[in-house]
C-alpha positions in Angstrom: -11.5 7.8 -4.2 -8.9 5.7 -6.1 -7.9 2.1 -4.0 -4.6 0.7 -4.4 -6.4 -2.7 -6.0 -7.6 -1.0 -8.7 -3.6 -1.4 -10.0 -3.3 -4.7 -9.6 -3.8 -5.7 -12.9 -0.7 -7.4 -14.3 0.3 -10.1 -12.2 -2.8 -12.5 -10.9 -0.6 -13.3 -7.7 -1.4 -16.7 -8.0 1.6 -19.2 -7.6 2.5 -17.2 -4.2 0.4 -18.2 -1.1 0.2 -21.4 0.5 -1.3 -21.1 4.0 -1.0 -24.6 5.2 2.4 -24.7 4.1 3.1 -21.5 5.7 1.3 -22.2 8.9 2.7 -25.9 9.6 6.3 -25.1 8.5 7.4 -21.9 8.5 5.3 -19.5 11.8 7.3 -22.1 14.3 10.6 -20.8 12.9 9.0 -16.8 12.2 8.0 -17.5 16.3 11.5 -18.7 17.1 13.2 -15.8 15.0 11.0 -13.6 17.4 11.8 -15.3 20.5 15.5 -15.2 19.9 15.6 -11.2 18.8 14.0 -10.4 22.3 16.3 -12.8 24.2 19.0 -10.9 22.2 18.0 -7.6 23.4 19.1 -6.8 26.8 16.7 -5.7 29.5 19.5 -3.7 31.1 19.8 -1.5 28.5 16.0 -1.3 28.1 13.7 1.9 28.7 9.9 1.7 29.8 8.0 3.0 27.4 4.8 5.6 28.0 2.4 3.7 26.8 1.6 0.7 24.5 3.0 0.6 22.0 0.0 1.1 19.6 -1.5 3.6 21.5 1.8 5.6 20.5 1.5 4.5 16.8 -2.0 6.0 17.4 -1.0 9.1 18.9 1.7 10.0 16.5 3.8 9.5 19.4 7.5 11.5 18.6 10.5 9.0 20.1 13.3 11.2 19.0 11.6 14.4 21.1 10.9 11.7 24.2 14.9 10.3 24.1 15.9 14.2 24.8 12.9 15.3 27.3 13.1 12.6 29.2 16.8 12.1 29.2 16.8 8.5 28.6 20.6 8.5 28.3 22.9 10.0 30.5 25.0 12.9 29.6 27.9 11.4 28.5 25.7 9.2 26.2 24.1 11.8 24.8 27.9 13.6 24.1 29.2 10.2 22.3 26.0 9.3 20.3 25.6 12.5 19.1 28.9 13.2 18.0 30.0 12.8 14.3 31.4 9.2 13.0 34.5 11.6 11.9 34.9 12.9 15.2 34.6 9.6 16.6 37.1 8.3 14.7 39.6 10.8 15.2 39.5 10.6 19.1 39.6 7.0 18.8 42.9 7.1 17.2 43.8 10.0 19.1 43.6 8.0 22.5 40.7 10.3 24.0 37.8 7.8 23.6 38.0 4.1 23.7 36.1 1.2 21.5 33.8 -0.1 24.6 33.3 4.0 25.7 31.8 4.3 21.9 30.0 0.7 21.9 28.4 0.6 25.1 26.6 4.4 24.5 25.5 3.3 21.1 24.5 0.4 21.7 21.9 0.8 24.5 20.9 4.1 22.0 20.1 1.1 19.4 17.9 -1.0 21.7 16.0 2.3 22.8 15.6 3.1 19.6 14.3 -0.2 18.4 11.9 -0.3 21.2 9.9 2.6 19.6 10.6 1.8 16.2 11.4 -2.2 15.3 14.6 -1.3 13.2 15.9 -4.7 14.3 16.2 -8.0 12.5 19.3 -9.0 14.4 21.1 -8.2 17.8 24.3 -9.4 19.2 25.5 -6.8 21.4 28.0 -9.1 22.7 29.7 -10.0 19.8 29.9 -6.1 19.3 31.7 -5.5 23.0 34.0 -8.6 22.1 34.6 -6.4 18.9 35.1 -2.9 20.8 37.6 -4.6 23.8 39.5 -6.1 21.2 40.2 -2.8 19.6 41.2 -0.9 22.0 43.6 -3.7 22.9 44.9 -4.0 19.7 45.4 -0.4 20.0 47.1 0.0 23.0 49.3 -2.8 22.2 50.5 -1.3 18.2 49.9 2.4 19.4 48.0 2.8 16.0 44.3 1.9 14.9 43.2 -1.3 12.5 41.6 1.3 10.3 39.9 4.6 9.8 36.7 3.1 11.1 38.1 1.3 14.1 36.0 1.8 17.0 32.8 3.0 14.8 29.9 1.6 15.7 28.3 0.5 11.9 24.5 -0.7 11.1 23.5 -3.0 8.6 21.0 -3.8 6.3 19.8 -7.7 7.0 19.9 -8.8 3.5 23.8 -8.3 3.4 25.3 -11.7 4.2 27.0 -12.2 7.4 28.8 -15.0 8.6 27.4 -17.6 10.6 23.8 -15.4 11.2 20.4 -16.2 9.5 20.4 -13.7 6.5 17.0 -13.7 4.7 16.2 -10.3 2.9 12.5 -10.7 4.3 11.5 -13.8 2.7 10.3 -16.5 5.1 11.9 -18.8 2.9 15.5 -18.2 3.7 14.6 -18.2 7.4 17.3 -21.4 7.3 19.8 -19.1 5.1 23.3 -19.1 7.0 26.1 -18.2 5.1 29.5 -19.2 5.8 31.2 -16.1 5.0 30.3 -12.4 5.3 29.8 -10.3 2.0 32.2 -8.6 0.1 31.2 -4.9 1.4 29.9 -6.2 5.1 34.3 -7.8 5.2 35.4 -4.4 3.7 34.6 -2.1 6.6 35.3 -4.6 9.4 38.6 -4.8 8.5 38.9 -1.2 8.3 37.8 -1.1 11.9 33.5 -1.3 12.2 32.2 -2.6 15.0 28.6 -4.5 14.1 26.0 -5.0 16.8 22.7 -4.4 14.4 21.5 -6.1 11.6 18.5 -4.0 10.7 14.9 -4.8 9.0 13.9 -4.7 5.1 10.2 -5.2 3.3 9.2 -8.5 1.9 10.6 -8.7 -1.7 13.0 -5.5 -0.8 10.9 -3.9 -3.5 8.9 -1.4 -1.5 9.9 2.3 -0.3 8.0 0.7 3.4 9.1 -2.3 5.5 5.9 -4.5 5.8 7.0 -8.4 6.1 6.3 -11.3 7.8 8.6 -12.0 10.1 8.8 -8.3 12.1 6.6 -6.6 10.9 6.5 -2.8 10.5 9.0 -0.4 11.1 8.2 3.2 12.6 9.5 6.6 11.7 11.6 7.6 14.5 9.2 11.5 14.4 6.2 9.9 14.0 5.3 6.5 15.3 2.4 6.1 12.4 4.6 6.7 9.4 6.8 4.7 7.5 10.6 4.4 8.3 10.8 4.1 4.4 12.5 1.1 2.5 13.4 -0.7 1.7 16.9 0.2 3.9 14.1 0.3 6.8 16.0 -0.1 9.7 18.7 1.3 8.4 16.9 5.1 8.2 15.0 4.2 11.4 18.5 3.6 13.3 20.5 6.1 12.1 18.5 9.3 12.3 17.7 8.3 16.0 21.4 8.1 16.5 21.7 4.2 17.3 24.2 4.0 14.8 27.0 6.2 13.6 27.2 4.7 9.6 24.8 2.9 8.1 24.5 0.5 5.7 22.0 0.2 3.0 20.9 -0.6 -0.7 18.9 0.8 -3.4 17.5 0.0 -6.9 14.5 1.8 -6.7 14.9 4.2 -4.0 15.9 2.4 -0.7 18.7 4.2 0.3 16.6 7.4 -0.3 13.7 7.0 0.6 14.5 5.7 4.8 16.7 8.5 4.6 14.1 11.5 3.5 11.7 10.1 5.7 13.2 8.9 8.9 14.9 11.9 8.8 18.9 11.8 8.0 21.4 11.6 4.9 21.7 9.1 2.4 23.8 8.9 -0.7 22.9 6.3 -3.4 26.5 6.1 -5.5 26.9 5.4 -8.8 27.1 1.5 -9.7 30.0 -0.8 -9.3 32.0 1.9 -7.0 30.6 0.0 -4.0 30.5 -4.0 -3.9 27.4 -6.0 -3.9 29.0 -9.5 -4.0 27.1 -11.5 -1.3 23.6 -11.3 -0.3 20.4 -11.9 -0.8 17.6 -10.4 -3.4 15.7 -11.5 -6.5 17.9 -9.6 -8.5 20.5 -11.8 -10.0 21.7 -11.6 -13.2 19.5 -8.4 -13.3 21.8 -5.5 -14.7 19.5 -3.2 -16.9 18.6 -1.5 -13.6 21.9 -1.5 -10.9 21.6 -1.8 -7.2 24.0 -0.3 -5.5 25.1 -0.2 -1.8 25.6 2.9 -0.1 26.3 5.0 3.4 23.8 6.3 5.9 24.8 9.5 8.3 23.6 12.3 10.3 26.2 14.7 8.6 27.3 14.7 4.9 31.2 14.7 6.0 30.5 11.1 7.4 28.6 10.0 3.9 32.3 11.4 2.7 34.3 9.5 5.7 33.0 5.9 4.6 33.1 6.3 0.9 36.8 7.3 1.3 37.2 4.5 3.5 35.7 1.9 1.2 37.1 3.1 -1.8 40.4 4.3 -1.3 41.5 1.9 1.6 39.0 -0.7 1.3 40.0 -1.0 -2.7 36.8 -3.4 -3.6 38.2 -4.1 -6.6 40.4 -6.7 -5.5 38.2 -9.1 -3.7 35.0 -8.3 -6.3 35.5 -7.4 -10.4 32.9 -5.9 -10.7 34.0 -3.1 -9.0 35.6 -0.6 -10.5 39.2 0.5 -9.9 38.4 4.0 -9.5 39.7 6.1 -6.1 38.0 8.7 -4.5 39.3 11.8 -5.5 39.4 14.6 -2.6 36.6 17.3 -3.6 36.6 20.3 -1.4 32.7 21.7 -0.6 32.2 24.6 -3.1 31.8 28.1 -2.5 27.9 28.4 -3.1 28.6 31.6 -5.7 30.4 29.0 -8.0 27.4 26.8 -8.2 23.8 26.8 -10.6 21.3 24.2 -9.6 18.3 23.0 -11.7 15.0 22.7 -9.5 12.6 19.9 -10.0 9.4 21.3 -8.5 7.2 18.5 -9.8 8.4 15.6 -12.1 4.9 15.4 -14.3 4.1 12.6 -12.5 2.8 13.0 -9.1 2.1 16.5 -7.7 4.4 17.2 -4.3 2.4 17.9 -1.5 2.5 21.0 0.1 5.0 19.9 2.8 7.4 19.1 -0.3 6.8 22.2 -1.5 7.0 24.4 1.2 10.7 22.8 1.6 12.0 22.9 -1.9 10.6 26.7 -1.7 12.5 27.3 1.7 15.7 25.5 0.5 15.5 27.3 -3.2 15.1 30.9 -1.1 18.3 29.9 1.0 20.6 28.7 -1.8 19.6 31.6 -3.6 20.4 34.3 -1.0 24.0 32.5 -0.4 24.3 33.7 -3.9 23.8 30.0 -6.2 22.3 29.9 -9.2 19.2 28.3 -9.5 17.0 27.4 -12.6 13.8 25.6 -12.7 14.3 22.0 -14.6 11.2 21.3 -16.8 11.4 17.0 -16.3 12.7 15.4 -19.3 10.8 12.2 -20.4 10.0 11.4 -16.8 6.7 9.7 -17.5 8.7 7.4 -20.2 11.6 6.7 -17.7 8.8 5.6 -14.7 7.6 3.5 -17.1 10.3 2.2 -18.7 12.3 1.1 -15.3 9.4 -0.5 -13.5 8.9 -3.1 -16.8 12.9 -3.2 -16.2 12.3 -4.3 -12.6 9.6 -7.6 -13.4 11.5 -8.6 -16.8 11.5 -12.2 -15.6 7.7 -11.8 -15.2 8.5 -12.2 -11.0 10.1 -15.5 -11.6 12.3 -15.0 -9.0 10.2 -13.5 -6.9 8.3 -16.1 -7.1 10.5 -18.7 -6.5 11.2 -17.4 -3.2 8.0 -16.5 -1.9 6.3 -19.5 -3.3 9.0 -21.9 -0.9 6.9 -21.0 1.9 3.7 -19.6 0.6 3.5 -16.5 3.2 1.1 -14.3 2.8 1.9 -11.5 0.3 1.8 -7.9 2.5 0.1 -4.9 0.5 2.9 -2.9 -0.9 4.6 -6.4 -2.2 1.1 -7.2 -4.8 2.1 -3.5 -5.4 5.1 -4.3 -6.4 4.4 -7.2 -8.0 2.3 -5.1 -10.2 4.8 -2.9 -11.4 5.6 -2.4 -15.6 3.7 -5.3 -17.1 3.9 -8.0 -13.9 4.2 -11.5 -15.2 5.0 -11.0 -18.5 8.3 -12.4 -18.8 10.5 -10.3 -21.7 12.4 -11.8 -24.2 15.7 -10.9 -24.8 14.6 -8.2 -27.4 12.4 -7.0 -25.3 14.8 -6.1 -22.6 17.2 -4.8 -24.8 14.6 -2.8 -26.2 14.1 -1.4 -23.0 18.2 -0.7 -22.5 17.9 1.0 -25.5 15.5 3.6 -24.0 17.4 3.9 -20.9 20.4 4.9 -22.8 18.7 7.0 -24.6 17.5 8.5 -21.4 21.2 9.0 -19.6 22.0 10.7 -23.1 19.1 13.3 -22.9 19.9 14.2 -19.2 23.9 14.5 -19.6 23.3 16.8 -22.5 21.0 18.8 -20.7 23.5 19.2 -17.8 26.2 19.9 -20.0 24.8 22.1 -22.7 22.9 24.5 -19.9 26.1 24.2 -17.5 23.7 22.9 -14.8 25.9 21.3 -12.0 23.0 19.5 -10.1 19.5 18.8 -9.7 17.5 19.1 -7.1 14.4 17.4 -6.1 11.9 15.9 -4.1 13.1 12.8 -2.8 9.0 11.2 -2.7 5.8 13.4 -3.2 5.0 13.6 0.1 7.4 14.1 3.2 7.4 10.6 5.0 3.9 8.9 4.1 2.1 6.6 6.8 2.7 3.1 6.7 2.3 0.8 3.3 0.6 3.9 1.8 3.8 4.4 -0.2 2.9 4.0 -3.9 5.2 6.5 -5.9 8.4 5.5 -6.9 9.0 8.4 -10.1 11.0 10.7 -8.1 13.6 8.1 -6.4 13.6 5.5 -9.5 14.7 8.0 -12.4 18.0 8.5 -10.9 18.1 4.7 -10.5 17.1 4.2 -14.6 20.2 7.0 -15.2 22.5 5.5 -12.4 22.8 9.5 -11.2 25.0 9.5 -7.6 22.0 11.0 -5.4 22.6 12.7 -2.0 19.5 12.6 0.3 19.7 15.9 3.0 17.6 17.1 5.6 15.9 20.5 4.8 15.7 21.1 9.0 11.9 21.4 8.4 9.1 19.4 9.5 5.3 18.7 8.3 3.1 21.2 9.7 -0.3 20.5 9.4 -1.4 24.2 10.4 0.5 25.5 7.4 0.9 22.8 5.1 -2.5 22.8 3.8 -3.7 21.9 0.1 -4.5 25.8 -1.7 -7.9 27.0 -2.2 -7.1 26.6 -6.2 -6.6 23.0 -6.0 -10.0 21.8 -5.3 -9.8 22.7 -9.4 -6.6 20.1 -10.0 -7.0 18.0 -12.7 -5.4 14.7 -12.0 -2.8 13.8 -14.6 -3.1 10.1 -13.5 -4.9 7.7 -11.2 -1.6 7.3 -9.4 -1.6 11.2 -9.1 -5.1 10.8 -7.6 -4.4 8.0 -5.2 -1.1 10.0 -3.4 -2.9 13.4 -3.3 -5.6 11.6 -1.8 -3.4 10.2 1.0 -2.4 13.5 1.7 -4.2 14.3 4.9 -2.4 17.2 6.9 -3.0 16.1 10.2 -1.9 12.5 9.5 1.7 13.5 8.8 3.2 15.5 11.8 6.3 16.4 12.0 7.5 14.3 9.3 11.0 15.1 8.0 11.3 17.1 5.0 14.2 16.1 2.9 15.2 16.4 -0.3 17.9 15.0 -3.0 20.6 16.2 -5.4 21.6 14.6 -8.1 24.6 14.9 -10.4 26.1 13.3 -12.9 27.4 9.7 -13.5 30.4 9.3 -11.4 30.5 12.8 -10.4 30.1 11.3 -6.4 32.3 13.2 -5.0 31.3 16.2 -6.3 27.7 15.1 -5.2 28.8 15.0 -1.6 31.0 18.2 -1.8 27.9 20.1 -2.8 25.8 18.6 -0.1 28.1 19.9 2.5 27.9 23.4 1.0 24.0 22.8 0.9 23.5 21.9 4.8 25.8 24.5 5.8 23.9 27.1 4.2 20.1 25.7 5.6 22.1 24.7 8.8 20.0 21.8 9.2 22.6 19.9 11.8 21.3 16.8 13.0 23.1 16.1 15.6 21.8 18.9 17.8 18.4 18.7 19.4 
């Protein structure tokens, strides 16, 4: 057996932990924080839950398959919170629903499902209702709406600043962090009509594909109380494929718009950089730009990923309040006919061997596209092993000054997956300027290779696994190869449901791989994990990937994709 220490070789995590520090100064506010989310949380809209709590994370206790047998909303509940944010929107503006109808059912959806999961870092339900009543006076007063999101109940990701509420990314030591104003993105889709009511959770150091910190502690995958949620967009994939949020909100350098959405099972699309604004929050990252973040929707139908990038872009117009975004609209892309496409396959990257789960849905999905007449080719990887490399040095360039610095102010403890991440490229070793350029260099080189191959072979999109394994159990998540290469070649990447699930009865190592030969000790360590019976019912979900501000046509595709699997989420 491989252990996860036997990585931690480049970074002596020294400089971090201070427990008397932490202990005097910093648990009474983490204890307050606590104290203040469950006053925030109201009993009324409470459920009583079946059994402890950790007897359900035991049991691999299903939340999403309780919510619907047991009925814990009513039916009218059920009929708004499991309707589309397009549909929502239109009756909205139509007169047919109002703000509060909207709020109130999502709402109590979002304490239900925070109950079973911890999505949470923030409530104020009340502020939300204040929102929803004032909208629906505004619109009975003007006869119009404020926006094409009025009335939609929105999610976001904690670290996003928001005015006048503790933002702290997961570090302890921001626990006193209140801005003044809210970001640029979080202001964007207000004024286009959100209503906020959820500010959801995040890892420690926002640098794992898990949610492990300090102050909340783990979040749970809404199909499987022992698995991860994903990260580090936690909350946000938690929350949004149990339907306690219509959009969500969420970021990703590494992964962490993908990843929550793969595994907690709904849709996800990581954009290319600078179309959506990341002006105002919090992360180690700044100054950092060899590897972009980038900000992005959550959904439980592609048309709804479409819905808010319109929005945002073509209405919201971030490039006045933020210039760095770029002044480029959302161009209207109808969903292709499926005979007009030819799709490259990724079975395996060279990295890490998919489990069989993976496998058995990027054989299912390939079978489907196929038979709706697509073209599909296999895609040999290109360099993948160079471009894992190559973007996790990008990520700890400062030798994890930064992350340091923040940890270090209140010397928590550091969680598993953050000394994992800590870890990553050469750890501490803080690059010159040459260095890191000499690094750029490769990751050009890298975008060059893979637009030539799309171009030159006419391949439209690739398809991939969005992790090795469908969603892994909690901070067992070491992988990051199949999720970071579109981050090192900025590739727009749609995250979609498959409609399958794990299935421990069929998805079962082969008889020939007891004769694998391990490519890697990170190879080794994953397949390990892989223990059939440990992963039940976890999504299955995959990505596709296009090129470089080819969004749209991204999202276009993905609607042709889930129409032809007819994996619809919002039916149960």
């Amino acid at each position: 057996m491989v252990a996860y220490t036997d990585f931690l070789t480049t970074d002596s995590l020294s400089q971090y932990e201070d427990s008397d520090k932490y202990t005097k100064e910093w648990v009474p506010l983490i204890e307050k924080y606590r104290s203040d989310l469950a006053a925030a949380t109201p009993e009324e809209l409470k459920v009583k839950l079946p059994k402890d709590f950790d007897a359900l994370v035991e049991e691999q206790f299903n939340p999403l398959e309780y919510l619907y047998s047991e009925k814990l909303l009513t039916p009218e509940e059920f009929a708004l919170t499991d309707s589309s944010a397009s549909s929502l929107a239109s009756r909205i503006a139509a007169g047919e629903l109002t703000a509060v109808q909207v709020f109130k059912a999502f709402s109590k959806r979002a304490v239900i499902a925070h109950q079973f999961t911890n999505c949470a870092m923030d409530f104020f339900i009340d502020e939300g209702l204040k929102r929803a009543e004032y909208l629906d006076e505004y619109f009975k007063k003007n006869g119009k709406t404020v926006g094409p999101l009025h009335g939609v109940p929105v999610s976001l990701k904690e670290h996003m600043n928001y005015k006048n509420r503790i933002t702290h990314g997961g570090y302890v030591s921001l626990l006193k962090n209140v801005p003044k104003t809210s970001s640029a993105t979080v202001q964007i889709l207000e004024d286009l009509g959100a209503v906020y009511y959820i500010r959801t959770t995040q890892p420690q150091t926002l640098m794992h594909l898990d949610s492990a910190n300090n102050i909340s502690g783990l979040t749970r995958n809404p199909y499987n109380m022992s698995l991860s949620s994903g990260g580090s967009s936690s909350g946000e994939g938690a929350v949004v494929a149990f339907g306690g949020s219509a959009l969500g909100v969420g970021s990703d350098i590494g992964g962490s718009i993908r990843g929550p959405a793969a595994f907690s099972g709904c849709i996800g699309l990581r954009p290319t950089s600078k179309r959506v604004s990341l002006n105002g929050g919090v992360s180690s990252g700044a100054g950092q730009e060899s590897v972009p973040a980038v900000i992005g929707p959550f959904a439980r139908t592609v048309e709804d990923i479409d819905l808010w990038m319109k929005s945002y872009v073509n209405e919201g117009k971030p490039w006045l309040v933020d210039p760095n975004s770029l002044p480029m609209p959302w161009r209207p892309v109808e969903a292709p006919d499926a005979k007009s496409l030819t799709i490259a396959v990724m079975y395996d990257d060279g990295n890490v061997r998919p489990s069989p789960a993976v496998t058995r849905g990027l054989n299912f999905t390939v079978e489907k596209l196929k038979s709706a007449g697509v073209n599909v080719v296999e895609f040999k990887p290109i360099r993948t092993k160079e471009a894992y490399e190559t973007v996790h040095k990008m990520y700890n360039c400062d030798g994890n000054y930064m992350q340091r610095k923040l940890l270090a102010a209140s010397g928590e403890p550091l969680v598993k997956l953050t000394k994992w991440s800590l870890n990553y490229g050469n750890g501490e070793k803080n690059y010159t300027v040459k260095e890191n350029r000499e690094l750029n260099v490769i990751r050009d080189s890298l975008k060059q290779d893979y637009n030539d191959f799309l171009l030159q072979n006419k391949i439209d999109f690739i398809l991939s696994p969005t992790y090795n394994n469908a969603a892994p159990r909690s901070e067992e998540v070491f992988n990051w190869s199949y999720t970071s290469l579109f981050n090192i070649l900025d590739f727009p990447t749609l995250v979609f449901q498959t409609g399958l699930k794990q299935d421990p009865k069929i998805d079962v190592w082969p008889a020939e791989a007891a004769n694998y030969t391990y490519r890697s000790e990170l190879e080794k360590l994953e397949n390990e994990n892989y223990i059939p019976e440990n992963f039940i019912n976890a999504p299955i979900g995959l990505q596709l990937s296009g090129r470089r501000y080819f969004d749209e046509e991204v999202v276009a595709a993905g609607k042709t994709i889930v129409q032809i699997l007819g994996a619809d989420l919002l039916k149960h």
